[in-house]
C-alpha positions as CSV (number, residue, x, y, z in Angstrom):
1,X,-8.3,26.9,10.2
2,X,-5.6,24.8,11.7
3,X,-8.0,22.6,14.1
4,X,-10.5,22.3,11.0
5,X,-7.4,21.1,9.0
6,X,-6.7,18.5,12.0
7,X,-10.3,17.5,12.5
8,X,-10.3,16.2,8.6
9,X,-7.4,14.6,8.9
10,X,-8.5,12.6,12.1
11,X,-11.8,12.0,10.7
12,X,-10.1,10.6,7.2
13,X,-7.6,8.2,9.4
14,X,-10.3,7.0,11.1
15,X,-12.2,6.0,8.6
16,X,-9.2,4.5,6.9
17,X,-8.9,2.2,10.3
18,X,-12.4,1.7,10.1
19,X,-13.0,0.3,6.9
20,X,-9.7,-1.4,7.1
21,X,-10.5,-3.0,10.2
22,X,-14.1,-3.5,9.6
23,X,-15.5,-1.9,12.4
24,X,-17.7,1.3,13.1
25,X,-16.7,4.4,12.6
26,X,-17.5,5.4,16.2
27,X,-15.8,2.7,17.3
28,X,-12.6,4.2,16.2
29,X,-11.8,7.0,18.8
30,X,-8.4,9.1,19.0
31,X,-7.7,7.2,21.9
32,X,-8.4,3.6,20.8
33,X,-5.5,0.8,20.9
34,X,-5.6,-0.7,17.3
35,X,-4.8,-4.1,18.6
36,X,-6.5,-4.4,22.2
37,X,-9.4,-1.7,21.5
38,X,-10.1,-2.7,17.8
39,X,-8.7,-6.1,16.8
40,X,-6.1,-5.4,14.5
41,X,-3.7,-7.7,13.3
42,X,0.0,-7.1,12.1
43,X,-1.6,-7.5,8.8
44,X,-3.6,-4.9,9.3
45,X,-1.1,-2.2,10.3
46,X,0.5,-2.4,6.3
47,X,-3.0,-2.1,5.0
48,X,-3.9,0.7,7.0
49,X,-0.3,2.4,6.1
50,X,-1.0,1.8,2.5
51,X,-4.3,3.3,2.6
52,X,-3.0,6.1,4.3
53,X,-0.2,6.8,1.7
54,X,-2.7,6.6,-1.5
55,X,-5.1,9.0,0.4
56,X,-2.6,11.6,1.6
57,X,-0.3,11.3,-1.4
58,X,2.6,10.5,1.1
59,X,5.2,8.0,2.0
60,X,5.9,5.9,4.8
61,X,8.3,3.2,4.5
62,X,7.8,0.2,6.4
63,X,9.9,0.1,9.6
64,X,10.6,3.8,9.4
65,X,9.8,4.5,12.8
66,X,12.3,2.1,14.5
67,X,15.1,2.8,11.6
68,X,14.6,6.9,12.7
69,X,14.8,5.9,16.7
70,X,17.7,4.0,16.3
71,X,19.6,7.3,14.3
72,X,23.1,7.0,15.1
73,X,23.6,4.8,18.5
74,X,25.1,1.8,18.6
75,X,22.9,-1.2,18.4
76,X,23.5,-2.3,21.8
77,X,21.9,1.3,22.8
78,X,18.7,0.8,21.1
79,X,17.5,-2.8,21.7
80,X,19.7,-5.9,22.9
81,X,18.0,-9.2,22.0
82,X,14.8,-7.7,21.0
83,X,14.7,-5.5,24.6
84,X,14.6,-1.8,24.2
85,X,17.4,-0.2,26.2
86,X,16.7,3.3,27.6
87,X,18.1,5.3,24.7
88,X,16.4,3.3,22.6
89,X,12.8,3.6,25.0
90,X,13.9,7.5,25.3
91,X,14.0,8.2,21.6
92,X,10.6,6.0,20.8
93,X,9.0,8.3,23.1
94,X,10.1,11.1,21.3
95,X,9.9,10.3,18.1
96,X,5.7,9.1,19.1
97,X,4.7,11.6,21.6
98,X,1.2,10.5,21.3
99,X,1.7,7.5,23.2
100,X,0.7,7.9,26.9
101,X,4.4,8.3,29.2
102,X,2.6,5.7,31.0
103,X,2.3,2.9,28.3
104,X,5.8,2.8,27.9
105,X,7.9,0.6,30.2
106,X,11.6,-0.7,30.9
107,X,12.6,-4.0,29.7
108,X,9.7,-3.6,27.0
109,X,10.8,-5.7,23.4
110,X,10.6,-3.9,20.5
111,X,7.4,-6.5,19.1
112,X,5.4,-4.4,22.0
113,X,5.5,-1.7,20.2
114,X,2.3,-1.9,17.9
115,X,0.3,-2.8,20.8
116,X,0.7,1.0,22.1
117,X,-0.6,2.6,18.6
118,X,-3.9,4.0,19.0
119,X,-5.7,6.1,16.1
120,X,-3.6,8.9,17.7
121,X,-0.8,7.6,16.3
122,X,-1.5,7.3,13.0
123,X,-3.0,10.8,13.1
124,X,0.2,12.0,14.2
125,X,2.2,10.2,11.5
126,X,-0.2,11.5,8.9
127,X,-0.1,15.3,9.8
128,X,3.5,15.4,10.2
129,X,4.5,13.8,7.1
130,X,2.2,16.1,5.4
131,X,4.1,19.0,7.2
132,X,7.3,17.9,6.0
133,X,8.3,17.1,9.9
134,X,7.7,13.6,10.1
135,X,10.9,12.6,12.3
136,X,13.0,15.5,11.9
137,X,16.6,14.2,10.2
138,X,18.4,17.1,11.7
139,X,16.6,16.1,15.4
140,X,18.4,12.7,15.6
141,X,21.5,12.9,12.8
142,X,19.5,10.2,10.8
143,X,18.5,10.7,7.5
């Protein structure tokens, strides 16, 4: 039951980042870098959002992600000058475990980041949020 539930969630996000993105559907693999593998533009990343939150009936507010990493440290922890430190790297990771360990990297800037979202990603985002564990407030003391 629970891989069938995950299958139509996958196939749905895909076909959000299809259509979105106006590219085939079997172009848009799990494993496919929005930017590099299927041309999307910062534009693109709100639409896609947007289309997720009408079809899943949930909310994710823009810059969510980085406002949950950065939690309770200092600024100077998280990013200085637009450089992720390695709290600030450390708690990305956590918070999107579908990026590959490998894709991340020291000295990266926080404008990298939407180059390392794949389908994954948004899969991810989608399936907690529907769980109620989309970035745990009790995980990082953010709420």
């Amino acid at each position: 039951m629970e891989e069938a539930k995950h299958r139509d969630i996958s196939l749905e996000v895909r076909k959000i980042i299809a259509e979105c993105l106006f590219v085939d559907l079997e172009q848009v693999q799990e494993k496919s870098l929005l930017i590099k593998d299927l041309g999307a533009e910062s534009i693109d990343f709100l639409e896609i959002m947007f289309k997720l939150e009408k079809t899943f009936n949930i909310k994710i507010p823009q810059r969510e992600i980085e406002r949950q990493a950065r939690g309770d440290m200092k600024p100077e922890e998280f990013e200085i000058e637009g450089v992720l430190q390695p709290k600030g790297l450390a708690r990305l990771q956590e918070l999107l475990p579908e990026v590959d360990l490998d894709k991340w990297r020291p000295e990266m800037t926080l404008r990298e980041l939407p180059s390392l979202f794949t389908v994954q990603v948004f899969i991810g985002i989608v399936q907690r949020k529907l769980a109620g564990t989309l970035f745990d407030p009790g995980q990082h003391n953010a709420a």
